[in-house]
N, C-alpha and C positions, 0 to 999 in steps of 0.2 A: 444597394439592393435594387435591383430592377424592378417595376413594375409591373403587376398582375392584372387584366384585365376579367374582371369575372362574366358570366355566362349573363348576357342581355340581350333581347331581340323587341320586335317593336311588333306589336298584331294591334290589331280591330277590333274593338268590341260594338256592337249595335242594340242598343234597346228597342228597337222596333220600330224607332224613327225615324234618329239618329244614330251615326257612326262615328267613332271619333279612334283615331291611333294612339297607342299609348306604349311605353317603355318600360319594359319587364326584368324584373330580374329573375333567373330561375335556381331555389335556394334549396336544396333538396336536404337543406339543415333545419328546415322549419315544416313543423308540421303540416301547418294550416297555410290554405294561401289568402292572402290579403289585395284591398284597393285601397287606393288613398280618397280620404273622405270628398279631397276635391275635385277627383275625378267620377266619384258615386254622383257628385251634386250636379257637376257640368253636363252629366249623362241623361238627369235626372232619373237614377233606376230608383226602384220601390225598394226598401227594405223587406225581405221574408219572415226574418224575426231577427231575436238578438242574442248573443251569449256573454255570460262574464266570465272573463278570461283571467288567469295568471300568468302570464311569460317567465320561464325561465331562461336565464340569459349568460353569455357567455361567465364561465368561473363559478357558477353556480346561483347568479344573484338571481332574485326575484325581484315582478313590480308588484304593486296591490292588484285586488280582482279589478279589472275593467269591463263596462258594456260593450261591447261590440254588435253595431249594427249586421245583420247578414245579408248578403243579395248573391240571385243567384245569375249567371248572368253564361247566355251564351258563346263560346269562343269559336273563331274559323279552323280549320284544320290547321297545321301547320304543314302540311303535304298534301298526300292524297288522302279523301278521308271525308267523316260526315262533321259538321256542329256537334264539338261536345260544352257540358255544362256544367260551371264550377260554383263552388260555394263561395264568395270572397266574404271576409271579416275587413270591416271597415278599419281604415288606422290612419291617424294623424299625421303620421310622418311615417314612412317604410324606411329609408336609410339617407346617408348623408353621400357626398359626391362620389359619382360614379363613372368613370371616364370611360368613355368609349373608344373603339379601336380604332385608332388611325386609319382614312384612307390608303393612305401609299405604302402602310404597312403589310408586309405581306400576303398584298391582296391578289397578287401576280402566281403564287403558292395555293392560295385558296381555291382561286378559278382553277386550277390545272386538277387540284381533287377534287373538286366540283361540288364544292360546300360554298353556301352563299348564307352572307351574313347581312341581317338586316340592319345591324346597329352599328353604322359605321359615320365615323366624321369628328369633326372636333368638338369640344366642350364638354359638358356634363349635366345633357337636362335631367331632370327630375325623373326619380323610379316611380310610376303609377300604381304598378299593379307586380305582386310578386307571387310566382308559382312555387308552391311548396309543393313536399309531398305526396300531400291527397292528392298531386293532378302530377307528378313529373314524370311517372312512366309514361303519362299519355303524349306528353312533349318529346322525349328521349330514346331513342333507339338502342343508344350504345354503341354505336358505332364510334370509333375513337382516331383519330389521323396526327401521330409526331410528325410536327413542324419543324422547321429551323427556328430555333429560339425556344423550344417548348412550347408553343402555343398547343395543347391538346382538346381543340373543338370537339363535342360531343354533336352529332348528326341529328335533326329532324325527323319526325316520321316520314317517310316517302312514298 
């Protein structure tokens, strides 16, 4: 079985001090979008409030209610475009290793449709922050391009 690389890009967030880059996944399987608590601290953002949550999770499982801190925090365009602002729900851990796209993969294919990928290179750092949902139309165009090999990028706003 080949390998799938899912939908990851890297943006900015700034709390008004500081800036710092972080590595997203976009899950349009999850309602809510989330931060990882370590990047809420390293940010130092405020928490807004809090919710107790249940996840339901693949197969049907649940976890118990959890609190979840909430910050709201604002994001760059991913194109042309103003600052918009998301709710993130605080979490311990977002997922486990998440491989990124090879540079010499396909990147000769890329440029020629003129989609640019921010998360490219080797290893698998840590997913910070995950766009659900609530925010993926605002990431997603729809725009769709068959590659060699299947890779079917979804486009940026523009």
């Amino acid at each position: 079985m080949s390998e799938v690389v899912l939908m990851t890009l890297i943006v900015e967030i700034n709390n008004g001090v500081s800036k710092r880059k972080v590595r997203c996944l976009l899950d349009s399987g999850s309602q809510r979008s989330y931060i990882l608590k370590s990047a809420a601290e390293a940010l130092n953002l405020k928490s807004t409030s809090s919710e107790n949550i249940t996840h339901t999770l693949f197969e049907g499982a649940t976890t118990d209610a959890r609190c979840h801190k909430k910050y709201s925090v604002k994001l760059p365009p991913l194109g042309k475009g103003t600052l918009f602002e998301v709710d993130f729900l605080e979490q311990e851990v977002i997922c486990g290793n998440m491989p990124r796209l090879p540079k010499e993969q396909i990147l000769k294919e890329l440029k020629r449709h003129k989609i640019w990928i921010s998360d490219l290179g080797d290893g698998c750092p840590k997913i910070e922050m995950l766009l659900g949902s609530d925010v993926y139309s605002k990431v997603i165009t729809g725009g769709v391009k068959q590659l060699k090999g299947g890779f079917l990028p979804l486009s940026t706003q523009n």
